[in-house]
C-alpha positions in Angstrom: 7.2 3.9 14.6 7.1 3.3 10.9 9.5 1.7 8.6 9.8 2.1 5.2 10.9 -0.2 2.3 11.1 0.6 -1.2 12.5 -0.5 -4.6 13.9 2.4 -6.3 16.5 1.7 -9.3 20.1 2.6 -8.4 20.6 3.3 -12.7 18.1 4.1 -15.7 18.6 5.4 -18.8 17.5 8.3 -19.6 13.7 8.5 -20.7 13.3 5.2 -19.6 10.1 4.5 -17.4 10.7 2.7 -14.4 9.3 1.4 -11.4 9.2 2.4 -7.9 7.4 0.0 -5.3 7.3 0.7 -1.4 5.7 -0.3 2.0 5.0 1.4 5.1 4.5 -0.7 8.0 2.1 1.4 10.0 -1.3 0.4 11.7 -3.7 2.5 9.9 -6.0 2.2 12.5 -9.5 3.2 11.3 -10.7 5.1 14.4 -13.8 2.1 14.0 -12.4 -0.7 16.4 -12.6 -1.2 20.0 -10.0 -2.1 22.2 -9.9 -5.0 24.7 -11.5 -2.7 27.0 -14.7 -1.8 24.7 -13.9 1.5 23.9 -12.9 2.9 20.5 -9.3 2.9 19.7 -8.0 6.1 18.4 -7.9 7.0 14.9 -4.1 7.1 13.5 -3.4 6.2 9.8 -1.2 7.9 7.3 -3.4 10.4 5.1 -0.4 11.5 2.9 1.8 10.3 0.5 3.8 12.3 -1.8 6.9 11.1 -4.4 9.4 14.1 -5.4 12.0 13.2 -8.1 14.7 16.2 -7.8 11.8 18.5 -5.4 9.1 17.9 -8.4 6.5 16.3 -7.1 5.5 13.5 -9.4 2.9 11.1 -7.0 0.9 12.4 -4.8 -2.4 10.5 -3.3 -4.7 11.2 -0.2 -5.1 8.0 1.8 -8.4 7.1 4.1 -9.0 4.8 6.8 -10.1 2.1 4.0 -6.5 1.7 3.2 -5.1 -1.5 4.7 -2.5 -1.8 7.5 0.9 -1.7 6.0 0.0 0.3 3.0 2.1 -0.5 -0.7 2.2 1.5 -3.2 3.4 1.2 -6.9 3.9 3.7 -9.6 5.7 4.4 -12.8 7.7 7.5 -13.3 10.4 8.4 -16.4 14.2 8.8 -15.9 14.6 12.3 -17.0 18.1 13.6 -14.9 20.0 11.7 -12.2 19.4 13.2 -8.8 17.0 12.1 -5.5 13.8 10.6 -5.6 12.2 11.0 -2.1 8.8 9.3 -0.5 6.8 10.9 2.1 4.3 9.8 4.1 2.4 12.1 6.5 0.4 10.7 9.3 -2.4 12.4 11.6 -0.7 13.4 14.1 1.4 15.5 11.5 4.1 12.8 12.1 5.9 12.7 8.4 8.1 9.5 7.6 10.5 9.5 4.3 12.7 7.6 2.4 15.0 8.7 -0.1 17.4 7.7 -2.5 19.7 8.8 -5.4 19.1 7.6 -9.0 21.6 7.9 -12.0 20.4 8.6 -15.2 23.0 8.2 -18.1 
């Protein structure tokens, strides 16, 4: 159901700060809206996201049905050992949805 894109550098040196950008395309139906038939649709957003850099967690932010279908997030976080940076995103339904890739830090 969802699909992920993110920027995540493939090389930084070490103690660097870099960025890491990504997009979810998901819904995020508020719970709020009826349907073509008058009745409320169901609520169904993504109320998780979490960044690990080597397991660490490093991001971590609680989302609400005010955040916007297709959700992006941005954040900074410093080069410190080559290894796997991994993005999680846990929707109601306990559905979770990650990408991950593998930095090198030299």
């Amino acid at each position: 159901m969802a699909d992920i894109k993110a920027k995540i550098p493939a090389s930084a040196a070490k103690g660097e700060v870099f960025e890491i950008k990504t997009v979810i395309k998901h819904p995020m139906e508020s719970g709020q809206r009826k349907g073509e038939d008058g009745k409320l649709l169901p609520k169904k957003i993504i109320n998780k996201f979490v960044c690990t850099y080597n397991g660490a967690e490093v991001v971590s932010a609680d989302w609400y049905t005010g955040v916007a279908t297709d959700p992006i997030m941005s954040f900074f976080v410093k080069a410190n050992e080559s290894g796997k940076i991994t993005l999680a995103f846990t929707d109601d339904d306990g559905s979770v949805y990650s990408h991950s890739a593998e930095i090198k830090v030299s």
